[in-house]
C-alpha positions as CSV (number, residue, x, y, z in Angstrom):
1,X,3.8,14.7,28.1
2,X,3.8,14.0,31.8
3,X,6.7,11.0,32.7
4,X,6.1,9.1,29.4
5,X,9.6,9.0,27.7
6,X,9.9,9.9,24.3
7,X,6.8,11.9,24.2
8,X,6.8,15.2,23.4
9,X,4.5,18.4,23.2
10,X,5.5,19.1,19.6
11,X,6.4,17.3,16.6
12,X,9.6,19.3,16.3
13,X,10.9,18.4,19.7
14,X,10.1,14.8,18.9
15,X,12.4,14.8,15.9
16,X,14.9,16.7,17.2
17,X,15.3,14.3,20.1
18,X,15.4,11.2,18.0
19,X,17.8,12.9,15.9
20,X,20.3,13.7,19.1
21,X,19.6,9.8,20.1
22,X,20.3,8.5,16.8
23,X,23.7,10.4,16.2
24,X,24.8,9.0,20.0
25,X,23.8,5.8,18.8
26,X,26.2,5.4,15.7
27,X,29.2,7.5,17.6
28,X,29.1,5.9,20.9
29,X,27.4,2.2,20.8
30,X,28.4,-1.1,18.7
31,X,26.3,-3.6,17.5
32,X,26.6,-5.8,20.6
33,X,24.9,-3.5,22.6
34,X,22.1,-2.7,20.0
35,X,21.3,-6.3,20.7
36,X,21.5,-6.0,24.2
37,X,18.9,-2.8,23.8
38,X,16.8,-4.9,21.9
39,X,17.2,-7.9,24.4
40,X,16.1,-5.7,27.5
41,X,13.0,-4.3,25.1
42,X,12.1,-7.7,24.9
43,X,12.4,-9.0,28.6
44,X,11.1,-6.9,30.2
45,X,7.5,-5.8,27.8
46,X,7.3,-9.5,27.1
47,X,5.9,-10.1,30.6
48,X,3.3,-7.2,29.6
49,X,2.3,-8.5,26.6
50,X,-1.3,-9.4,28.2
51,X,-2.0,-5.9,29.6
52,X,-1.1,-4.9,26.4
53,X,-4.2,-6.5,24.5
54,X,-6.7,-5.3,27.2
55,X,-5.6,-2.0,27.1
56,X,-5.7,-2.3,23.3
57,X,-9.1,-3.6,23.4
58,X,-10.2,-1.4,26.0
59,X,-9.2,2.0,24.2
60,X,-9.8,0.8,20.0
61,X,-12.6,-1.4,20.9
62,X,-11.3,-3.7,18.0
63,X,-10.2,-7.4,18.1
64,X,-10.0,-10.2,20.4
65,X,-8.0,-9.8,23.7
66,X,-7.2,-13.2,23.3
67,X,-6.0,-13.0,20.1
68,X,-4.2,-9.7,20.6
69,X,-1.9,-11.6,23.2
70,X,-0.3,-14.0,20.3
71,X,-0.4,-11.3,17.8
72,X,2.2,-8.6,20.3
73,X,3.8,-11.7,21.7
74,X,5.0,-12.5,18.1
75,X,6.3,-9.0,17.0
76,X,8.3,-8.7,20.2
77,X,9.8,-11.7,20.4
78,X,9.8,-13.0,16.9
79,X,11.0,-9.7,15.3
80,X,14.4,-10.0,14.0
81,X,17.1,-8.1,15.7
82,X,20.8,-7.4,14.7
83,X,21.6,-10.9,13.4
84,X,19.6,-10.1,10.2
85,X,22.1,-7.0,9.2
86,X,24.8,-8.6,7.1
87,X,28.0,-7.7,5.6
88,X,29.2,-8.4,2.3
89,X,32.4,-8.6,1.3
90,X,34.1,-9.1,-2.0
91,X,37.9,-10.6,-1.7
92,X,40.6,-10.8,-4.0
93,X,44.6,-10.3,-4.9
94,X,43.2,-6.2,-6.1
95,X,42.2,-5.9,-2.5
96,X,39.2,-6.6,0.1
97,X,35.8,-4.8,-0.4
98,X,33.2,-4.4,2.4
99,X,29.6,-3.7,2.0
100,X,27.8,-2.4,5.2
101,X,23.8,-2.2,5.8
102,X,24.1,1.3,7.4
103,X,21.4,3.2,8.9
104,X,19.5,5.8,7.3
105,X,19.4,8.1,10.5
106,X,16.0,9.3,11.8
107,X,12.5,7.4,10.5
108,X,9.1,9.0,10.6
109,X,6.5,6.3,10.9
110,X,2.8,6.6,10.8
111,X,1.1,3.5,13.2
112,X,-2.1,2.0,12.5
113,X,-5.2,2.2,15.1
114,X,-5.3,-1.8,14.4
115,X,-1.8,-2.7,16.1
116,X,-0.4,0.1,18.0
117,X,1.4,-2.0,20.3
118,X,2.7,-4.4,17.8
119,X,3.6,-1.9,15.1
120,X,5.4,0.7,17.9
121,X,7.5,-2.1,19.3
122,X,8.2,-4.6,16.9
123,X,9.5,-1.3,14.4
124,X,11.7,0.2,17.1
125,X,13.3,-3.1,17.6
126,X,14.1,-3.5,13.9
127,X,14.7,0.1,13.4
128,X,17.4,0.0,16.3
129,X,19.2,-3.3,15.1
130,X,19.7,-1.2,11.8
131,X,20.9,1.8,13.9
132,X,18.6,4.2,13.0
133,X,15.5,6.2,15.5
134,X,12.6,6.6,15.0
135,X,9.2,9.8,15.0
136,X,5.6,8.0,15.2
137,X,2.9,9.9,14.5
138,X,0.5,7.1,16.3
139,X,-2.8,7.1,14.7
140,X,-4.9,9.8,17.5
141,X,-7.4,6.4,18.6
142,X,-4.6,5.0,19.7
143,X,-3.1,7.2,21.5
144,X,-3.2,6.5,25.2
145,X,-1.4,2.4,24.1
146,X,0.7,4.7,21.8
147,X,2.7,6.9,24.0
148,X,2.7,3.9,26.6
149,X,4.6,1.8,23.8
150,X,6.6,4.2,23.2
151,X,7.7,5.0,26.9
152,X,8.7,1.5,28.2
153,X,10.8,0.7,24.8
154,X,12.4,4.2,26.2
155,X,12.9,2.6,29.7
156,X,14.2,-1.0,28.7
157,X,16.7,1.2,26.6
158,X,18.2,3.1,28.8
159,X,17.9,0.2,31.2
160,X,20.3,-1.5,28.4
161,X,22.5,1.7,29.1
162,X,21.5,2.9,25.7
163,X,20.3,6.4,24.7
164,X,16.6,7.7,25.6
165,X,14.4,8.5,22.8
166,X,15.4,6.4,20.2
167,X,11.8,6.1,19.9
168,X,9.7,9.6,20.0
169,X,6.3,10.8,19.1
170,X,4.2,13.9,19.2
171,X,1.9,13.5,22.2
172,X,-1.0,14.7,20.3
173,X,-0.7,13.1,16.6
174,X,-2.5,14.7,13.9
175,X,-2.4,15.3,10.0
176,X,-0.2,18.4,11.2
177,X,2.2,16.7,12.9
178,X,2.5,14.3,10.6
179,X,3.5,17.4,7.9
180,X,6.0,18.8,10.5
181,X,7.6,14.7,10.5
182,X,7.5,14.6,6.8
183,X,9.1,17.6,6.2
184,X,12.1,17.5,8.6
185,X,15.6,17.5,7.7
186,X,16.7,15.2,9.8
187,X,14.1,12.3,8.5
188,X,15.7,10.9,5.6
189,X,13.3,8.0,5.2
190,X,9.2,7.3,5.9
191,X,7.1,4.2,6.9
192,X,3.8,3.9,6.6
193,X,1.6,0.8,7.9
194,X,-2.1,1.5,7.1
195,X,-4.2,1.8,3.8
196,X,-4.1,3.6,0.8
197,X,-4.8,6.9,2.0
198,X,-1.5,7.0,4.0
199,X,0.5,5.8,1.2
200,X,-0.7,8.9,-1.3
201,X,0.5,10.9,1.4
202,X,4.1,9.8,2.2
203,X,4.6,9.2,-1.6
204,X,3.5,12.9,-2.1
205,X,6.8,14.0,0.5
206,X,9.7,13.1,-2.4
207,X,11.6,11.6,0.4
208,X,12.1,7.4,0.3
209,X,9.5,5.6,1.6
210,X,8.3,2.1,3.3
211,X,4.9,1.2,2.7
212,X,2.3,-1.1,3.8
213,X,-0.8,-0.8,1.6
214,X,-4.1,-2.6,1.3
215,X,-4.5,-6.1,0.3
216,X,-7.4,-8.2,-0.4
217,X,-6.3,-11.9,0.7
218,X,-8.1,-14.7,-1.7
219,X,-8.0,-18.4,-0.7
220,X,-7.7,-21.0,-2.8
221,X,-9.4,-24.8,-1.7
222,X,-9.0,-27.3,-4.7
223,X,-10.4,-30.4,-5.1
224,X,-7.2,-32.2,-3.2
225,X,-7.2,-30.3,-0.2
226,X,-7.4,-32.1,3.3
227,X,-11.1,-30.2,3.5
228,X,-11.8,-30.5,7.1
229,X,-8.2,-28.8,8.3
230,X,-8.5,-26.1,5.6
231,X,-12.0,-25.4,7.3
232,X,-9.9,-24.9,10.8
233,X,-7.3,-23.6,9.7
234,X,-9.6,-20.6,7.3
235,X,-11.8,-20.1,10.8
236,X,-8.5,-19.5,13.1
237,X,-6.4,-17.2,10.4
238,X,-9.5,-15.4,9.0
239,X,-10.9,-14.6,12.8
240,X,-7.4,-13.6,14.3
241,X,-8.5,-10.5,15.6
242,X,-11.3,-10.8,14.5
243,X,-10.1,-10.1,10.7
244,X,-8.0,-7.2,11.5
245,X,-4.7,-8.3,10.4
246,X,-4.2,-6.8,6.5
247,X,-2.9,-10.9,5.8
248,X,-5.9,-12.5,7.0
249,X,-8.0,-14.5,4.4
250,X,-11.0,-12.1,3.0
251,X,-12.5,-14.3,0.7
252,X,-12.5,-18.1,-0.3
253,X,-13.2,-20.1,-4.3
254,X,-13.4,-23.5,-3.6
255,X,-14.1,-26.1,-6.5
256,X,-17.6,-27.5,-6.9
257,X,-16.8,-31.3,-5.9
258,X,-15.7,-30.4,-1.8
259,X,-17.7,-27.2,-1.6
260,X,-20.4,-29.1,0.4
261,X,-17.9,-30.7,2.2
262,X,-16.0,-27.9,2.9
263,X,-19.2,-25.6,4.0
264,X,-20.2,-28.5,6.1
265,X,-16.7,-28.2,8.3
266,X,-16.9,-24.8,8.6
267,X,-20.4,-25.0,10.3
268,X,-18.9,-28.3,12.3
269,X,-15.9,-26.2,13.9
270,X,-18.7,-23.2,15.4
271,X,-18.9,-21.1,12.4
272,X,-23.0,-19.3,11.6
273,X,-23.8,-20.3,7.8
274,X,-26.3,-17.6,7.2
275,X,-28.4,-17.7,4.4
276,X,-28.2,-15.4,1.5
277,X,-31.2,-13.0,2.3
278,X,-28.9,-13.0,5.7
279,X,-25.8,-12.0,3.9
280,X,-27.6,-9.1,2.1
281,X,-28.7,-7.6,5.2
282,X,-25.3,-8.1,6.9
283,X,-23.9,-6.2,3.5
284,X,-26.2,-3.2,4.0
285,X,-24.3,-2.6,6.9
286,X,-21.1,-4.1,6.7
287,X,-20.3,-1.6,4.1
288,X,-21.1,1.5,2.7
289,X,-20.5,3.6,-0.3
290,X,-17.9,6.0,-0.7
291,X,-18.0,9.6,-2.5
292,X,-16.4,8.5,-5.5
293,X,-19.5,5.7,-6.0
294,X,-16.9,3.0,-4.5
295,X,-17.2,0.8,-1.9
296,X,-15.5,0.3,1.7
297,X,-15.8,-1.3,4.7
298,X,-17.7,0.4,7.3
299,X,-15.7,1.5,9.9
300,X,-18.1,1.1,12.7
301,X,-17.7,-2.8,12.3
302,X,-13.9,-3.4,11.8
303,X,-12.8,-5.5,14.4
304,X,-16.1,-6.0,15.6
305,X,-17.2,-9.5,16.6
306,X,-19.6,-11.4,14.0
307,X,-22.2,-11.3,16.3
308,X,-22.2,-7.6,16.9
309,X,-22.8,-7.4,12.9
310,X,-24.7,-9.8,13.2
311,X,-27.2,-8.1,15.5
312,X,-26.8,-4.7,13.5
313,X,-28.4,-6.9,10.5
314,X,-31.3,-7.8,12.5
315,X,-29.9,-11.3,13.0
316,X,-30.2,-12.9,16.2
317,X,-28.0,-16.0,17.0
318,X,-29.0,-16.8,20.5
319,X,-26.1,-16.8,23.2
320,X,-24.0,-18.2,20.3
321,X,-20.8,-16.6,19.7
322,X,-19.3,-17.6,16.3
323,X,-16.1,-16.8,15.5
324,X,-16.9,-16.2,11.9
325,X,-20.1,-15.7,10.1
326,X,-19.7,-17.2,6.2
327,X,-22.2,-17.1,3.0
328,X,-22.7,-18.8,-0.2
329,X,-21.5,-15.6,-2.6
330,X,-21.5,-14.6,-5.8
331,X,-18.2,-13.0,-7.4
332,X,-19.8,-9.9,-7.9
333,X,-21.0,-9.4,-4.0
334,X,-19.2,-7.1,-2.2
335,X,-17.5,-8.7,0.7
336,X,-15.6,-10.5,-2.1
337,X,-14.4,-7.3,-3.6
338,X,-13.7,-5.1,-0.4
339,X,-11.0,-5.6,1.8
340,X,-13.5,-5.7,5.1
341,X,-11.4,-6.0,8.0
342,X,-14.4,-7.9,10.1
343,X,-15.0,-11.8,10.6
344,X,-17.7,-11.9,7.8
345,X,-16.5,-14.4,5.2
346,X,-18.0,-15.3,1.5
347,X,-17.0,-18.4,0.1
348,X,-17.6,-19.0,-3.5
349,X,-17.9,-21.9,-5.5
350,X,-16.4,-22.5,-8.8
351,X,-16.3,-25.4,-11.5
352,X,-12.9,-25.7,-12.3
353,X,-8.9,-24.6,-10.9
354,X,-8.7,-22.1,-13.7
355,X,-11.9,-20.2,-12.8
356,X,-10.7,-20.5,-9.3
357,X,-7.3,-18.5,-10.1
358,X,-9.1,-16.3,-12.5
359,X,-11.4,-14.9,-9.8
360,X,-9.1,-15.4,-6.9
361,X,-6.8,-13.0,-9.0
362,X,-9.3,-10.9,-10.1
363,X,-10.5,-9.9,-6.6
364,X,-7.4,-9.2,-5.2
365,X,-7.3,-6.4,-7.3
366,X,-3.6,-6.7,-7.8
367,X,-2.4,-5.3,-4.5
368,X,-0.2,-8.0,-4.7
369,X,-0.4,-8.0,-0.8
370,X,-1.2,-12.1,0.5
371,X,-3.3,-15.2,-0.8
372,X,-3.3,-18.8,0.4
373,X,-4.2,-22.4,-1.5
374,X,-5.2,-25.1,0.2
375,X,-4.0,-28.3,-2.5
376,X,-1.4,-31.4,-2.6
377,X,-0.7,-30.8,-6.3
378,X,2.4,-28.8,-6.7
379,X,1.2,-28.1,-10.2
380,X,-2.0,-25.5,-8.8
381,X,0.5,-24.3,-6.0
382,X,2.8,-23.6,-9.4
383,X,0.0,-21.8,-11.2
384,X,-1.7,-19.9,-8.7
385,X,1.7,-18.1,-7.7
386,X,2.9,-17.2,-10.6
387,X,-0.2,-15.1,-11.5
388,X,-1.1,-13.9,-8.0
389,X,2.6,-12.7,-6.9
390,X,1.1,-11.8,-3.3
391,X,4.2,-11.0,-1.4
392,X,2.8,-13.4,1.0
393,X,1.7,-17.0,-0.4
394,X,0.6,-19.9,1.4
395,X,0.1,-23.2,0.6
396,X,-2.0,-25.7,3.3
397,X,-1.9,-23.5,6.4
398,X,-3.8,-20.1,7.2
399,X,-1.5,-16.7,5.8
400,X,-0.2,-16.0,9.3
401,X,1.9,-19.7,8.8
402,X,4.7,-17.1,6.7
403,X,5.2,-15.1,9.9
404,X,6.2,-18.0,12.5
405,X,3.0,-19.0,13.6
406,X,2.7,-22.0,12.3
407,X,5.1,-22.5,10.3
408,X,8.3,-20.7,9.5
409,X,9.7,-17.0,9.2
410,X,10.0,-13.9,11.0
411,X,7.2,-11.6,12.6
412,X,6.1,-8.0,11.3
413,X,3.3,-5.7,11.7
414,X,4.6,-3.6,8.2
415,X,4.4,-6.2,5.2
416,X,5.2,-3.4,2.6
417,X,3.7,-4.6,-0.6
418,X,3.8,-0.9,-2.6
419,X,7.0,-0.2,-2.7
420,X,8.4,-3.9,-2.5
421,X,10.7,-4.3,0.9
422,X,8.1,-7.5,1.7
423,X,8.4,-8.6,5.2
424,X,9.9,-5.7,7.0
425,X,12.8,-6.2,9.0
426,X,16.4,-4.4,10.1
427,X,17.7,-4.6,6.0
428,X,14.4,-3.1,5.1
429,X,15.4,0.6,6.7
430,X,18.8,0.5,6.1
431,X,20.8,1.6,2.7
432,X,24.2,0.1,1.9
433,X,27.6,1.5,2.4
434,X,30.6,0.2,0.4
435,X,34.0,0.4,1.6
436,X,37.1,-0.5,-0.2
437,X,40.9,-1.4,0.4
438,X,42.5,-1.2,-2.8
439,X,46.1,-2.0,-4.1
440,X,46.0,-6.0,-2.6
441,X,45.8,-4.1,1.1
442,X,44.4,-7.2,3.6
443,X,44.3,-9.8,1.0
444,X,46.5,-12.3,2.5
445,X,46.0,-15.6,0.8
């Protein structure tokens, strides 16, 4: 496709290519210059990173530019690289074992229309530490940040002196292509980031797979939290992106005795408190039913600002701009159930920590994916995680704290929660090797 690197006409070609790269890779480069690779990748589309978001913004509509410059600038720089692949290696008078995180070879990845940038970059980077390439099939309303991603990791590569198209796509994704990826020989493993949709389908390939599903993050605020920075804290994480971020907090139970409180700081730091007649028209168009008598978010409003929902509902808030619009809910309302993906927040109020947990549980629907607690009593912290098992859990600081911003840990746009990897990083696409020296050989103490 025209001078964009790694980009090709047909699926095929795509793999084929990343296969050819991936094989020169293993024969012909050590681990030194991976990192190198990954250094250049780094240096030289961190100075881009703002572009990035605009042209992110500018072709999904989704999100905040603004918030779309921290989110790529932490999975390119704060992606792990080569460091995290270990060796293992068992030692004694028998002989000297070595265990090797090894490649896989060539990975097809489906990318998300929320993060293309993010995902395509911060995956080749770990993909690459681990030795392997990689086949997007970008998600088709993302295309144009899509094959741009995956062209300048190509240049900084071979500006490395590495191989081109250790990153490759199908210039026009589609469910097609995406069947050609799946079924190729030379892709021995699959990653998926998106929702649950995406997930039936690489499951259904009998090849390993990756996978990020959907998660439905609860908060937690009990009645020893520091109230007014869980109330900035819940605005900034819940808003990043204007809620896009499968992590972000979805819905909050906070206990009876700092629920005024707590309401009051989240109208002090900008927030619109809208009343409940409010909050029913906002649902009505928030989201919709789905075939099977379910409910999902709508699609027109992911990533939407609150006051463009807002105004859908017939609400008019002036020249205001708040980053989050919030409610009084009921358990049973449905932005407490659905996993909305927009900057409309219910908080609920419940008389006791064990309700709390209960419902907090209860709406997360067991995708085990993230949940916070804002609480100085290690006791709740206790309680609350060993019933929730979110692969990400948080305690006094918004979810994105577990990723490096914030607190600490290391960035990914695929938080696979299905199938169990966690945080992705290089170990996560790679399977081990053991390698033995038997009869005493190279023990020498």
């Amino acid at each position: 496709m025209g001078n964009y690197l790694g980009v090709f006409d047909t699926a095929e070609e795509a793999v084929q290519a990343a296969a050819a790269a991936q094989k020169d890779l293993i024969r012909n480069y050590t681990t030194d210059q991976r990192q190198a690779m990954i250094d250049m990748i780094r240096a030289e589309l961190g100075p881009m990173i703002p572009e990035f978001a605009q042209m992110e913004f500018d072709e999904t509509g989704y999100g905040r530019v603004e918030d779309k410059i921290q989110k790529d600038t932490g999975a390119i720089l704060l992606s792990p690289g080569t460091e995290a692949v270990p060796t293992n290696v068992y030692a004694s008078s028998s002989g000297l074992t070595m265990e090797y995180w090894a490649p896989f070879g060539v990975i097809g990845a489906v990318t998300p229309v929320t993060n293309p940038f993010a995902t395509i970059i911060a995956n080749t980077i770990v993909m690459v530490a681990g030795g392997n390439s990689v086949v997007f099939n970008a998600h088709p309303a993302a295309k144009l940040c899509s094959v741009t991603a995956c062209d300048l990791v190509n240049k900084a590569i071979v500006k490395a002196g590495g191989p081109c198209n250790l990153a490759t796509m199908p210039a026009e994704p589609t469910m097609e292509t995406l069947d050609v990826i799946m079924a190729a020989p030379e892709v021995t493993l699959l990653v998926g980031t998106g929702g649950p949709g995406m997930v039936k389908t690489l499951m259904s390939s009998g090849k390993k797979v990756v996978a990020a599903g959907p998660g439905n993050p609860p908060s937690i605020i009990d009645s020893t939290a520091d109230v007014k920075k869980a109330a900035a804290a819940i605005t900034a994480s819940a808003t990043f992106d204007n809620n896009l971020l499968c992590i972000a907090e979805k819905e909050i139970f906070c206990l009876a005795d700092v629920y005024d409180e707590f309401i009051a700081e989240l109208e002090a730091v900008g927030n619109y408190h809208m009343t409940r007649e409010e909050a029913m028209k906002v649902t009505e168009v928030g989201i919709v039913e789905t075939p099977n008598g379910g409910h999902a978010t709508n699609k027109k409003f992911v990533g939407k600002h609150a006051k463009v929902i807002l105004a859908a509902a017939g609400i008019d808030v002036g020249d205001a701009d708040p980053r989050m619009a919030f409610f009084d809910a009921e358990f049973d309302d449905l932005y407490v159930q659905v996993e909305q993906l927009q900057p409309i927040i219910p908080v609920v109020k419940v008389a006791t920590f064990d309700e709390a947990v209960e419902k907090a549980y209860a709406a997360e629907h067991h995708n085990r994916h993230s949940s916070s607690i804002w609480t100085k009593d290690p006791y709740h912290v206790t309680q609350f995680g060993k019933l929730i098992e979110t692969t990400v859990y948080v305690q006094n600081g918004g979810t994105m704290a577990a990723f490096g911003i914030g607190g600490s840990g290391s960035n990914s746009p695929t938080i696979a929660t299905p199938t169990g990897e966690g945080v992705t990083g290089p170990r996560s696409f790679c399977r081990i090797r053991r390698f033995a020296m038997a009869d005493g050989l190279n023990y020498v103490v």
